[in-house]
N, C-alpha and C positions, 0 to 999 in steps of 0.2 A: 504494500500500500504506500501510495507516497504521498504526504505531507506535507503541506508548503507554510511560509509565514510569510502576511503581508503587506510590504511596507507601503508608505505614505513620500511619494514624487522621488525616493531614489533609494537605493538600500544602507545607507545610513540614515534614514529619514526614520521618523515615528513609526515603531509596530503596530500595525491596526490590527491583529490577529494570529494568533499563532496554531498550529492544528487544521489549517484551512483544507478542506476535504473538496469542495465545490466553488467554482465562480461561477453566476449568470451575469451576463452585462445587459443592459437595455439602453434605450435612447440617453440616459442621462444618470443613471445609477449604477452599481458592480454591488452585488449582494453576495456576500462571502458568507461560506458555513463550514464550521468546524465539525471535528472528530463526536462532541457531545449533541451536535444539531443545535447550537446557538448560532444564529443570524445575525450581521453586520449590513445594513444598509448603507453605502458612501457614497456620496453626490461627487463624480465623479467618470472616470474611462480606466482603461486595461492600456499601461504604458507595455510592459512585458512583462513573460512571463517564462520559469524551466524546471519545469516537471522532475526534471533530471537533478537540477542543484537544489530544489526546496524552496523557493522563493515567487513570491507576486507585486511585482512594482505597479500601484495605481495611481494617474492623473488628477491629485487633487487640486481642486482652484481653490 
């Protein structure tokens, strides 16, 4: 299973998550959900992302 934590405009930026299991994105949001099924709604875009190294950099304004 792989894991990611997700940071806030770059990966020294604020953790907004860690255990992140799921991203949706939609027009204007990225909804993150962890390992327990707690949900994170951030106004915001999907800058990138690697499945492979654990990480989620998102586009916050």
């Amino acid at each position: 299973m792989c894991l990611s934590t997700a940071y806030e405009n770059e990966m020294d930026g604020k953790v907004l998550m860690t255990n992140v299991t799921t991203v949706e994105c939609s027009d204007e949001f990225v909804i993150l959900t962890d390992l327990m099924g707690r949900r994170l709604e951030v106004t915001g875009s999907l800058l990138r992302a690697s499945l492979t190294d654990g990480y989620v950099i998102l586009k916050v304004e």
